[in-house]
N, C-alpha and C positions, 0 to 999 in steps of 0.2 A: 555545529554542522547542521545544514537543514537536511530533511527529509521531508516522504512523502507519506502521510498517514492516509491509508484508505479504509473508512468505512461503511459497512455493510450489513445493513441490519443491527446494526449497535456493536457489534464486534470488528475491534482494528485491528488493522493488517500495517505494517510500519515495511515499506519498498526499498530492496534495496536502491543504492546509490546508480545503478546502470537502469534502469527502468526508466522507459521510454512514456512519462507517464501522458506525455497527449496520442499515443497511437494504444495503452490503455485505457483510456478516457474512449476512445473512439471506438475500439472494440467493444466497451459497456455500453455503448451508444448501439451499436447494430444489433448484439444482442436483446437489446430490450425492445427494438424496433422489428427486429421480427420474429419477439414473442417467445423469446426465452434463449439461451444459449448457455454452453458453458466457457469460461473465458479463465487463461493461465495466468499467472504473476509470479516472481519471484521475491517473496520478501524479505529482510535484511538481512535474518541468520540462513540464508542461503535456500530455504523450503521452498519447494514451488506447492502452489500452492492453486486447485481447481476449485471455481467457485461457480454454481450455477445461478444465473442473472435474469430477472423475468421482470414482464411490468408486474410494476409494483412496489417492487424490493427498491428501501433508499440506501441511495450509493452516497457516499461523501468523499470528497479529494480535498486533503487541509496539507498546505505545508507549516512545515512545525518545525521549531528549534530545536537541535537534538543536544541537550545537554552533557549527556555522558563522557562525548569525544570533541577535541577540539577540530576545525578545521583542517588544520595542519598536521594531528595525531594522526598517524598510520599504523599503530600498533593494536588497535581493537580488532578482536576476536570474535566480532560479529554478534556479540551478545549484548541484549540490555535487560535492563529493568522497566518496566511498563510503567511504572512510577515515577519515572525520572519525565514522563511527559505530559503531566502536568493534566490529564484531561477526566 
């Protein structure tokens, strides 16, 4: 299953599967354009998660094979291992 790894400052953020990740792309976009903001996301195990965004700060958007679960698996419990992704 893919996903959406974001990150920030050296620290990943793995999104869940309903993230809308080019109107988050976009919101990291305004906020660094006018000079800082703080911007919401939901990541996989359900955490929403506030992060404040300035110039400066690098952002990274990778998608990534999620090994853990197949595509087809519906039974994960929103957990993984941060290991399982290779980076």
């Amino acid at each position: 299953m893919k996903t959406t790894r974001l990150r920030i400052e050296g620290q990943d953020f793995y999104l869940a599967p309903e993230t809308k990740v080019d109107e988050l792309k976009a919101d990291a976009i305004a906020a660094v354009r006018g000079g800082g903001d703080i911007i919401d996301f939901t990541g996989i195990e359900g955490r929403v998660i506030s992060i404040l965004l300035s110039p400066g700060v690098a952002v990274l958007f990778e998608t990534i094979e999620r090994p853990d679960i197949a595509d087809d698996d519906d039974s994960s419990d929103g957990h993984y291992n941060p290991d399982d992704f290779g980076h």
